[in-house]
Structures are given as structure tokens and as C-alpha cells.
C-alpha positions, -999 to +999 in steps of 0.1 A: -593+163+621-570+141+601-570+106+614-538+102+634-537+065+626-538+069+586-508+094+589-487+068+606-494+045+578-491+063+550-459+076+569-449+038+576-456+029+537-442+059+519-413+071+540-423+111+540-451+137+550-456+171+543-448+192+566-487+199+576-490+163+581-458+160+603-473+190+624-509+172+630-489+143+637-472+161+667-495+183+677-523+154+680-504+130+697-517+110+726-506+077+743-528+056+717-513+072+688-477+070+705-480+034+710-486+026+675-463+049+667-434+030+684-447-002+673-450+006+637-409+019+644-401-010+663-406-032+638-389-012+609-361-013+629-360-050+636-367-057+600-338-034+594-315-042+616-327-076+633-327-071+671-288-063+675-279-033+687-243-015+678-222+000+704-197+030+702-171+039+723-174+074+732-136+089+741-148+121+755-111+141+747-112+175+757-138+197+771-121+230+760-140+245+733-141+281+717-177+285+711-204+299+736-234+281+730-263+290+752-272+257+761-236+241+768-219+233+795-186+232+778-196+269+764-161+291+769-183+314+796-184+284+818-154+299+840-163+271+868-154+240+846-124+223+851-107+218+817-087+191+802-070+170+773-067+138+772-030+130+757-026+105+726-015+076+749-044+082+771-066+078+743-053+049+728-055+030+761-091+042+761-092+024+727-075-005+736-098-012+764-132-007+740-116-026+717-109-059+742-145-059+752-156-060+719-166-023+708-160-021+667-163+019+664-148+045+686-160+082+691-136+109+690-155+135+706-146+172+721-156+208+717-145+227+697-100+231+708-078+251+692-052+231+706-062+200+686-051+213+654-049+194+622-015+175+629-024+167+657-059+152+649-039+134+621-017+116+641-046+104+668-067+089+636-033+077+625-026+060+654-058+045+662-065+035+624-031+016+623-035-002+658-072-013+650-080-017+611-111-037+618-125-008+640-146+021+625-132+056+638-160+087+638-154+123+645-172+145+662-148+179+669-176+203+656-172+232+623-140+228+602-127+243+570-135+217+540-100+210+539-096+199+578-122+177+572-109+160+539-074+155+552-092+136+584-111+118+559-080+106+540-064+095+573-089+069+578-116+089+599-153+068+583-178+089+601-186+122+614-214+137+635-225+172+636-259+180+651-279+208+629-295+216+665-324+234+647-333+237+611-354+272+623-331+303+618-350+321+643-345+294+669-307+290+656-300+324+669-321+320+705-297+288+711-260+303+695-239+335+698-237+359+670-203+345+658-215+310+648-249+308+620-271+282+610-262+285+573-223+280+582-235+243+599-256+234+571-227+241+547-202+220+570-229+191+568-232+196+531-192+192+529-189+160+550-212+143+527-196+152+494-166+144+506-178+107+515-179+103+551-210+085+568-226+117+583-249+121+614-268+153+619-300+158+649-309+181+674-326+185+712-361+179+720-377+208+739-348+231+737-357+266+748-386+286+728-386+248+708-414+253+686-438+225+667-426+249+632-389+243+644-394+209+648-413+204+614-386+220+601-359+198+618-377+162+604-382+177+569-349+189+566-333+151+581-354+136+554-343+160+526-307+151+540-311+118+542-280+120+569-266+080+575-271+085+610-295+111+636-283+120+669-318+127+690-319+133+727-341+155+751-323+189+763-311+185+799-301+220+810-269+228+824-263+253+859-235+271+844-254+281+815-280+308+807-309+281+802-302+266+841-341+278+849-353+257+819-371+224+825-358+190+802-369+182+775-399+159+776-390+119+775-424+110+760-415+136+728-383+124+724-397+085+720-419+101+693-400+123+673-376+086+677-403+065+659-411+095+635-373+098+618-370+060+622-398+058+600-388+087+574-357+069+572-361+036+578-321+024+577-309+053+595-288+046+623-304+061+654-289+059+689-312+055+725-287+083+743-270+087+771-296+120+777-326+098+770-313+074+800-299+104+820-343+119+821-358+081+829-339+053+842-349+030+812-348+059+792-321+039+765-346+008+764-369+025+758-353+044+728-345+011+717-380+005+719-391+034+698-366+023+668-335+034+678-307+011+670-273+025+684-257+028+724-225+048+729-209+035+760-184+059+773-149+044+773-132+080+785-111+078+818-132+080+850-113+109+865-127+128+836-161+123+829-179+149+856-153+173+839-171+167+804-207+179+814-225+191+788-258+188+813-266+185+846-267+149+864-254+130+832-255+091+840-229+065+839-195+092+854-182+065+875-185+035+862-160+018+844-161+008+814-164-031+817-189-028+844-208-004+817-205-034+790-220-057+814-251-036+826-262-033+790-257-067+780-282-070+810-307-041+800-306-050+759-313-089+773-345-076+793-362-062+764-354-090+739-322-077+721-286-087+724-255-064+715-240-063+678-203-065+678-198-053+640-188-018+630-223-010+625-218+007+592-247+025+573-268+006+551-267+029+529-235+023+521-221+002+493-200-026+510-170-020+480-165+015+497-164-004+531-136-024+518-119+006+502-121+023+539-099-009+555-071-002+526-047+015+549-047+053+548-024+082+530+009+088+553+003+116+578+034+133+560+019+132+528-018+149+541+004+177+559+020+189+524-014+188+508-027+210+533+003+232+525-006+233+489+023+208+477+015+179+456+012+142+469 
């Protein structure tokens, strides 16, 4: 059998496997091999990103959404969920809060709301660009026509996430309903990234029929990517979902599969997530721990946050957001790290196109008669 040690290496030194190697790597793994693992990620991290670790405000805005994913609590089946929106005031106060305690980026996330159409998307990253130009403003509202997502682009909107969930078209179609398809994401990925935003793609450890192929597949494809950020967290089912009777994902895969990506792309930008601290109570630590770099507080009102439950017994729904701040000040302090109050932009991006992303942003007026066809 292939020496479990000498694939870490070669993985730590060269940045890639082949696929057979990444599948001994996961299959063989045992708490020897997981140790160096994390340590070899640890320090690629620190050497990366010294021992700072960036926060993002999560503004959890509505939990409507259209699609029926089989894993999601927020899935349009889910007829026992309490909906809501927040309004634009509501989420500026949200940012106004984050941004007083230090926070640099906000999230914008929700499912995927009709509602929220393109105006009125434009006006929020309008709004919050214009009252906070130092702050970096990512998206995460789901699949978009290319244009959607250019004219949120040319608002001021830096970053956007949009988990893959599986790179496996087989396991694709166990998790989604027929009206959604794994090539369709992989396009919507493909566009974000041409059109210049900082992208972030990633799926859930030990979702349903999760196989050791699927997950080969997942890392090959993230390093084929080369995405600026990788969302990673254990699946947590959900009771109003048709995986309730499936167990969470497992924490001690989760921490590996961490140190692998951190290792196949060494400046990623990898959060410890609010899952990984929902399945152990140092869960996030240890993330860190494991080479993630990247927290994501949630700043959303407190009167909302059961209401936004994607899983079951998600952490942190009633505290408030300074006491939050505080806590991991506390926690990063215990394990030797500290919280970095930059944006936390990719390395791989060239800090002229930073700059160019402060200049302030096309009118909203303008971006609504482009998407009308009329000239600028």
C-alpha cells in the first residue's frame, strides 16, 4: 500500500494528486495520518496567511427560495417554515452594526427569491457599497442569468459564492430535483469567474449516498477551478426534509478533506463553519486548526435566525452580534490566533484590481437600461 505519509508530501510540495492518489489518501486515513495531515495544513496556512483570521458578516435576508433541494431546510416543500424578508433598512442596520465592531466584508445571503429581483438587488449593493467603500460586499443568492450577475458585479458586489455540492452527476441528481442540473451550476460558476468576481465554490461532507468517487471528484474538480475561496462543512440534516433519518456528516472527515484543499490550494480562502461548530463545540477551532482561514459571524436580526434553518440545531440563533464578536476573540485567543480586521481579499488577486473595485460603482439607473438592452 502506498505510503500515506509520502502522499502528504508530495501533496504538500507539488500542490495536486491524481485522483487514485487523493482516493488512497481518503480511504487510508487514520488519526496518525490525520494529524500530519493538519499539521502540514496548518502551517501552509500560517505561512499564507500569518495567524489572522478574517471575519464576514453573514446578513441571512430571506429564507424564501424556489428550489426544492433534498437536503434544505429552506427547500419550497418545507410548508412548516416561517418565511421572511428582511427590508433594505433592516439590512443596512445589520451592516452598520458589523461594520462598528470591525467586520470589513458582509454576506448577502438568501435562497433563491423571486421577490429580490434585479432592481432590487441593485439598490441593496448600491446602498451598502455607497455607505461602506472600505467594506468588501459578497453574494450568495444562488443560479442567475449571466447578465444578473454582471449587472451586480458592476454595482460593486466583489465576491460571490455558489457551492458545486458535488462534482458527481449521479450524486447531483440523488441531492436536487429534476428542474435544477449539475451542468447548469458548473456553467453559473464558470460565468462568475469570467466575469471577474472572487468566486467560492464547495460542497457537504457525508451528504447522502456521499461516495469516496464523488468526493475525488469534488477535490479534483476545486483544483482544476482553482475557485478564490471553498465553502466546506459537514451535512447536518434537516426534519422537514426527506434526509431527516440521515446521520451528520462526520467532523473528523470534514477536518481532512479541510487540510486536503488547503494544501491543493494553498492561498485559498477556506472558512472553519458555522456547521463544523454546530457537530462539536470547538468544531470552528478546530477548522482553524486544520487550515481554514475564514469565520462568518452572523450579523442577521435575532428574531430571524431560527427562521433561516437550513439544518437542525444550528449554533449561535440568539446571540447578538457583539456578544458573538467577543466569544471568538476569546476562542481564536485560545488556540494562538487573533482576528484580521481587513477585507480579507484573495491572494490571488492583483491588488491594482482591488483598487479598481473601491472606484465607486456604475449608477443603478445606468445598469437598469443595460439590462434593457439600451446603451450606457
Amino acid at each position: 500500500m502506498t505510503n500515506l505519509f509520502s502522499l502528504i508530501d508530495k501533496l504538500h510540495q507539488e500542490q495536486n494528486l491524481s485522483g487514485q492518489e487523493l482516493k488512497v489518501l481518503i480511504e487510508g486515513r487514520d488519526q496518525k495520518t490525520a494529524e500530519y495531515l493538519y499539521d502540514k495544513a496548518r502551517q501552509t496556512a500560517i505561512a499564507t496567511f500569518g495567524r489572522g483570521i478574517y471575519l464576514r458578516g453573514l446578513i441571512e435576508f430571506t429564507n424564501y427560495c424556489r428550489n426544492d433541494c433534498l437536503y434544505c431546510g429552506l427547500r419550497k416543500s418545507n410548508l412548516n417554515l416561517e418565511r421572511y424578508r428582511l427590508s433594505l433598512s433592516q439590512i443596512l442596520d445589520c451592516c452598520a452594526l458589523g461594520h462598528k465592531l470591525g467586520f470589513r466584508t458582509f454576506v448577502l445571503q438568501g435562497g433563491e427569491d423571486h421577490y429580490f429581483d434585479d432592481e432590487r438587488i441593485l439598490q441593496i449593493i448600491s446602498e451598502i457599497k455607497s455607505a461602506y467603500p472600505d467594506c468588501a460586499l459578497t453574494l450568495s443568492l444562488g443560479e442567475k442569468n449571466p447578465k444578473s450577475y454582471k449587472l451586480f458585479y458592476q454595482a460593486g458586489a466583489d465576491r460571490y459564492l455558489l457551492r458545486h455540492e458535488t462534482r458527481n452527476e449521479s450524486h447531483y441528481r440523488f441531492l436536487h430535483p429534476k428542474s435544477m442540473s449539475l451542468s447548469h451550476r458548473l456553467d453559473c460558476l464558470k460565468t462568475l469567474k469570467d466575469i471577474g468576481y472572487q468566486v467560492g465554490c464547495g460542497f457537504m461532507v457525508g451528504s447522502p449516498e456521499q461516495s469516496v468517487q464523488a468526493l475525488t471528484e469534488d477535490l479534483l474538480f476545486i483544483k482544476s477551478f482553482e475557485p478564490h475561496m471553498v465553502g466546506l462543512g459537514p451535512f447536518i440534516p434537516h426534519q422537514e426534509t426527506p434526509f431527516r433519518d440521515y446521520p451528520s456528516g462526520s467532523l473528523e472527515l470534514t477536518l481532512y478533506l479541510l487540510s486536503i484543499v488547503r494544501l491543493l490550494l494553498p492561498k485559498v480562502l477556506l472558512p472553519a463553519t458555522t456547521a463544523l461548530g454546530t457537530i462539536h463545540p470547538k468544531g470552528r477551532e478546530l477548522g482553524i486548526l486544520s487550515g481554514a482561514n475564514v469565520i462568518m459571524p452572523n450579523l442577521s436580526p435575532v428574531e430571524t435566525r431560527k427562521k433561516y434553518a437550513l439544518y437542525d440545531n444550528k449554533i449561535c440563533v440568539e446571540d447578538r452580534p457583539t456578544d458573538c464578536h467577543a466569544c471568538l476573540k476569546t476562542r481564536l485567543s485560545s488556540i494562538g490566533y487573533e482576528i484580521n480586521v481587513g477585507r480579507g481579499d484573495s491572494p490571488l488577486v492583483a491588488s491594482s484590481e482591488i483598487d479598481g473595485l473601491l472606484l465607486a460603482p456604475l449608477p443603478i439607473n445606468a445598469l437598469l437600461k443595460e439590462r434593457k438592452g439600451e446603451s450606457l
